[in-house]
N, C-alpha and C positions, 0 to 999 in steps of 0.2 A: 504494500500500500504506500501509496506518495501522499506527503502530507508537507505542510507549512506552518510555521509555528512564529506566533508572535503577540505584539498586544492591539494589532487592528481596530484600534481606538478611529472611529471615523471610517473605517469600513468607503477609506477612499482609493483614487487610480492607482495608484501603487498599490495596496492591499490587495485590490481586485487582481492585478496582475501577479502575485504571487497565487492566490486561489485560483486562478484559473487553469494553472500549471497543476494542482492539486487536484488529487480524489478528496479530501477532506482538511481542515483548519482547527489546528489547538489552539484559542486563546488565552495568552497569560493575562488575566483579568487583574487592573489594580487600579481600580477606584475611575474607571473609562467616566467620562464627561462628553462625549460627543455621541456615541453608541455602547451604551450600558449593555452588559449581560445579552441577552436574549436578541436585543435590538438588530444585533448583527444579521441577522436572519431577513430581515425584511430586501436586502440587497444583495444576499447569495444562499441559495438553497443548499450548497452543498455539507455535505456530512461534519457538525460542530460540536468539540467540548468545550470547558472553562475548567482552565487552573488559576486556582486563587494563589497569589501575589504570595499571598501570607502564609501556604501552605507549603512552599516550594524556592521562597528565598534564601532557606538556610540550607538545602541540599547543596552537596557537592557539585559539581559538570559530571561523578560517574553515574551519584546516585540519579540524577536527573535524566541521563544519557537511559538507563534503566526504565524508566516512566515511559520513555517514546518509546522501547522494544518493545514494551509490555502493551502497547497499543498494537504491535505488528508491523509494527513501519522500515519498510526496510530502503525508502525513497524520502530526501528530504528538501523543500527547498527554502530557500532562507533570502533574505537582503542582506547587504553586502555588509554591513554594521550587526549583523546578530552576536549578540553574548548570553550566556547562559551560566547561571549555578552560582554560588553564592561569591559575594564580589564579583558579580560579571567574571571569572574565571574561565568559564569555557569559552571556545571558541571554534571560527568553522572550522577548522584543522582539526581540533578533537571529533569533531562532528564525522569530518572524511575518512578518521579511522575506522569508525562503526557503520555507516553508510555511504550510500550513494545521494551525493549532494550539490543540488542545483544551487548558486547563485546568481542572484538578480544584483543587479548594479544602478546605484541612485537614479530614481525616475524625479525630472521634472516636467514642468511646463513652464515654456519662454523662460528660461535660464531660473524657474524659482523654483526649490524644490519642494516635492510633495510629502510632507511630514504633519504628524497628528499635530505638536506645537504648531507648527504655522497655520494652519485651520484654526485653531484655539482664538492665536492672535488675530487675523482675521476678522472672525464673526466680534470678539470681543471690540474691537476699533468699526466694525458696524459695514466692514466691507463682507457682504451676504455676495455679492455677486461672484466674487473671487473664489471665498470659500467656497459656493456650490459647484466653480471649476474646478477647481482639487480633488474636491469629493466624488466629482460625479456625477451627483444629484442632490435636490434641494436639500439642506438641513435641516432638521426636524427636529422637535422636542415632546415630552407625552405628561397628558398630565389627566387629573380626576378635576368633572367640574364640581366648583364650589359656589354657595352664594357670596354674592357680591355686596357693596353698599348698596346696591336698587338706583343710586343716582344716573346710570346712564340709560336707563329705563325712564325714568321721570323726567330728565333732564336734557340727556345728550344724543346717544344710541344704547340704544340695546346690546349688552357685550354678557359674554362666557367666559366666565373667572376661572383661570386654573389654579390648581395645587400640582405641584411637577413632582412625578414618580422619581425621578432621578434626580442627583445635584449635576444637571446638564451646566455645558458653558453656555453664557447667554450673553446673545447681543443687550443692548438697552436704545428704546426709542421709538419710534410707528414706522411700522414694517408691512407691504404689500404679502399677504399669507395666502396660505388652502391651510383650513380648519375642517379636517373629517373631509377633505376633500372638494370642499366650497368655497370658492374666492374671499378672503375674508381680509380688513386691516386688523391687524397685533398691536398692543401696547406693552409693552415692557420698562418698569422703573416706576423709583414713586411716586405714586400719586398726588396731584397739587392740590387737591379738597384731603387727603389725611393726613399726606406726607408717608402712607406706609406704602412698601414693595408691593407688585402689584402685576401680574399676566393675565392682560382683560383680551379677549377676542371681537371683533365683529363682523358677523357674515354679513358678505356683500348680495347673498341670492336667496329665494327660498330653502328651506331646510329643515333638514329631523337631526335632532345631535344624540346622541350615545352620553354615557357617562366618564366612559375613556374617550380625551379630546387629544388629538395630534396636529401638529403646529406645524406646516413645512414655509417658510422664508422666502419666497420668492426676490424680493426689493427692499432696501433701503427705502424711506419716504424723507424722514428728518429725525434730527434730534430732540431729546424731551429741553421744553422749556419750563420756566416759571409763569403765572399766570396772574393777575391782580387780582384778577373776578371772574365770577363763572360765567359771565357774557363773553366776556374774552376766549377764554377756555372753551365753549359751545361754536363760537366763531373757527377757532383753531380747528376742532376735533370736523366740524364740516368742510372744510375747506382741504385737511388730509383726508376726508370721504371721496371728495371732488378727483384729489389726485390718485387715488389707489383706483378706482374704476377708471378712468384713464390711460393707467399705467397697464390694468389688467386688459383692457379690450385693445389695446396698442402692441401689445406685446405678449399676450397670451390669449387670444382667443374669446374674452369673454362678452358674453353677448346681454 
């Protein structure tokens, strides 16, 4: 069996491209912020475990070496930076004595390289667009919905509060979305009526929502600002309405 082994945090182009070479993918999971646990699946079907970080940092490169035979692996392929077992100790060379072992060599895109960090920074400085070039595909986050203040129901629009399953990394600001698959604007950061953190949605179409809500990023819109008053604030939040259905029917299709 040929297998790939790593922390596929972001399950982006380079990831893919080591899976792709694979029957199947070990992840060393430790504390992923881009595609948690399970997540990974949503963007390659093929055959996954999870080893935990914390289960397998203090093994040696043999006893570790041991783990992957005991899977039957007798095919490996790796990126050109793999280390393994405890202080990073092993290496592909120990790897080549025990198997047969592919290396792949730094992938970029236009001289920048594709690394889970540089997606992190990315999304975090609010460039979505980049990051979902890296990736591959849009960024997503998942969350349970919760009530909200009721203010944008009485006041402003009608939004879908999340609580996030994961401690994803997250942009902050109003973001052109699909919410469960529906054109939707995002707000993310705190709020200028409490001051507290805050992942409100608004679908831009008819809809049925689920209890499980997923966030995919399509746009940048702006930055969060301060507001004097919620005339002010009512004015802003319409006029980023104005531009995400623009932006959507301009640039994706929507009608």
């Amino acid at each position: 069996m040929k297998a790939t082994i790593g922390g596929f945090d972001g399950m982006h182009l380079a990831h893919i491209e080591l899976i792709q070479r694979s029957d199947c993918y070990l992840v060393i999971e430790k504390n992923s912020t881009l595609t948690p646990f399970f997540d990974r699946l949503e963007y390659n079907s093929k055959m996954l475990d999870l080893l935990a970080l914390k289960n397998i940092k203090n093994l040696s490169k043999y006893e570790f070496i041991e783990i992957l035979k005991n899977y039957g692996i007798d095919e490996i392929v790796v990126g050109y930076d793999f280390r393994f077992g405890k202080n990073r100790s092993g290496s592909i060379e120990d790897l080549q004595k025990v198997f047969k072992v592919e290396v792949i060599e730094e992938i970029k895109y236009k001289n920048l390289p594709i690394h889970s960090k540089v997606i992190r920074e990315l999304i975090q400085n609010n460039n979505i667009k980049m990051a979902n070039t890296l990736l591959g595909h849009n960024y997503q986050i998942k969350g349970i919905h919760i009530k909200g203040q009721g203010l944008g129901k009485k006041q402003f629009l009608p939004t879908i509060n999340l609580s996030l399953l994961h401690n994803y990394t997250l942009p902050q600001g109003i973001f052109l979305t699909k919410t469960n698959g529906f054109f939707s604007i995002t707000f993310i950061g705190k709020r200028s009526t409490d001051k507290k953190f805050a992942i409100e949605t608004h679908i831009l179409e008819d809809f049925e929502i689920d209890d499980l809500i997923k966030i995919k990023f399509l746009e940048f819109i702006r930055e969060n600002r301060k507001f004097n008053s919620l005339e002010e604030l009512k004015k802003a939040i319409l006029k980023d309405k104005e531009k995400a259905v623009k932006l959507a029917k301009e640039k994706y299709g929507f009608n």
